[in-house]
C-alpha angles and dihedrals in degrees: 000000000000087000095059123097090241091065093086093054105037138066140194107283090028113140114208110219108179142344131208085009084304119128124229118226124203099276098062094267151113137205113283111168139338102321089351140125137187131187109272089246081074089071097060096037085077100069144057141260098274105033121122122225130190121241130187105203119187108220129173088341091310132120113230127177124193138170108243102203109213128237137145113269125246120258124250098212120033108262103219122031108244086235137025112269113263093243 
């Protein structure tokens, strides 16, 4: 999503291998809990806009690892009409 706060670190063709320290297995999760396991976006709704949480992102056979500072994405479509609709 251009909107979101990863935008800026990833590209097309970027794996993303853990978050918060956490790695990511094939499905799309990481350990919850013994024997558990919970989809990655778990691990981000924790904290808080302005946090900063630290990614490990395969690209072209390379190991990178980046800090994704966390905001709240930008909307789309506005959220509230600048004026009240003429109806």
């Amino acid at each position: 999503e251009p909107a979101a706060p990863a935008a800026a670190l990833l590209q097309e063709r970027d794996v993303l291998l853990s978050v918060g320290g956490q790695p990511i297995g094939g499905g799309g999760t990481i350990h919850f809990r013994r024997r558990e396991r919970i989809a990655f976006p778990y691990a981000t709704s924790r904290l808080c806009p302005g946090d900063g949480v630290q990614i490990e992102v395969l690209r072209r056979g390379e190991v990178h690892r980046r800090t994704l500072e966390l905001a709240w994405p930008l909307p789309l479509v506005p959220m509230h009409p600048p004026q009240p609709p003429a109806y």
